[in-house]
N, C-alpha and C positions, 0 to 999 in steps of 0.2 A: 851848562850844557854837558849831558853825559857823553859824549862822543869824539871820534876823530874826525877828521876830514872823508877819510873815503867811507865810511860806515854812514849805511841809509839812516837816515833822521829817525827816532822813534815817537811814535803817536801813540798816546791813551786813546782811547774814544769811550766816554763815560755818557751816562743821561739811564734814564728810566725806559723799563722793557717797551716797545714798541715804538721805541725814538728813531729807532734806523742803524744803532750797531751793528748789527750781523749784517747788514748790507751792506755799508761803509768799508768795513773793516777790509775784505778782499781787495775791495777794487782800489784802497788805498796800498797793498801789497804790492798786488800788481802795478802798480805807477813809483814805487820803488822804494816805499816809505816800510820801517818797520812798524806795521799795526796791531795793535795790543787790546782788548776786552777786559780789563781785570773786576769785572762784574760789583762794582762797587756801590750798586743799587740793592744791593743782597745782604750787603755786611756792614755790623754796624761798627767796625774797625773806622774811622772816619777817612786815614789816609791811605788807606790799604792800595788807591790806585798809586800813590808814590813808592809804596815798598815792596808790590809786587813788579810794576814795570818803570820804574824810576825813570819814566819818560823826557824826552826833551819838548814834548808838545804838548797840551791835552787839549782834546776838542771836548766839550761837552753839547752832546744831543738832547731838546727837549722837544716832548710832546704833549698835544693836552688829552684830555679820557677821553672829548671826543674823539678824537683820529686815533688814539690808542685800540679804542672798542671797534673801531669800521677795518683797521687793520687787524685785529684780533680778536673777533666778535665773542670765541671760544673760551679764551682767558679774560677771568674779570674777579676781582675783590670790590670792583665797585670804587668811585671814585677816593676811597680813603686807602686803598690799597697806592695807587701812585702819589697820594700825598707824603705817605709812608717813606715809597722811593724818593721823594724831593729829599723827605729830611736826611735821609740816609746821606745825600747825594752834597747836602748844604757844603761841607768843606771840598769837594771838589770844584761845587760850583764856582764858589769865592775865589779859585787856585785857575780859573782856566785860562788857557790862551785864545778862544776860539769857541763861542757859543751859539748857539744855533735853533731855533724851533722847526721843526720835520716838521710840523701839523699840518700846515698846505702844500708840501711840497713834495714831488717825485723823488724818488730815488736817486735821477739823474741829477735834477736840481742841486740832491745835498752833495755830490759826488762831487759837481762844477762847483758849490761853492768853496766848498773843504779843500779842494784841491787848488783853489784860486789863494785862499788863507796862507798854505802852506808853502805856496810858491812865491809870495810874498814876502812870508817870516824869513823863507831862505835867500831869498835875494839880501832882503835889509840886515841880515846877519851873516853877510859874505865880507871877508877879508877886505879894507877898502872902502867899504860902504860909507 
């Protein structure tokens, strides 16, 4: 654990474009958590999400091209382009605390569940436990 006690928990939030980072990410802010993007579907650094935000959490987000393309009709390399971002993604995947597929689900949804994960981890990892 990087952290102290009174210091907000810090969260990666990894997965391939149209997984639901950028929408995650605030509303994890705002609920008190330190939330981090370190864009690691882009670089082929494999652990870059651990040396840019040496997190105490990662969630990782996946979607499939279906839901990718219906959320972002605009943006496409066609389904080899997120095969691309899986491989990129392979060692974070394997590293995560908290995985997830956004394909069917709301925004709200991923919010309640991430937020249910994390409130979890810090219960079972409280002093006592």
């Amino acid at each position: 654990m990087n952290r102290d006690a009174k210091s907000p928990l810090r969260v990666a939030v990894v997965g391939p474009c149209s997984a639901g980072k950028s929408t995650l990410s605030p509303s994890l802010t705002s609920a008190g958590y330190e939330a981090r993007q370190p864009a690691q579907e882009h670089s082929l650094v494999p652990d870059m999400w651990q040396r840019i935000t040496r997190p105490d959490i990662l969630v990782y987000l996946d979607v499939s091209y279906r839901a990718a393309r219906l959320r972002r009709p605009h943006i496409d390399g066609g389904p080899e382009r997120l095969d691309d971002q899986h491989f990129r993604l392979i060692h974070a995947r394997s590293h995560c605390d908290y995985y997830l597929d956004t394909s069917e689900l709301t925004p709200l949804q991923v919010r309640q569940a991430v937020l249910a994960f994390l409130q979890s981890w810090e219960k079972k990892h409280q002093p006592g436990y």
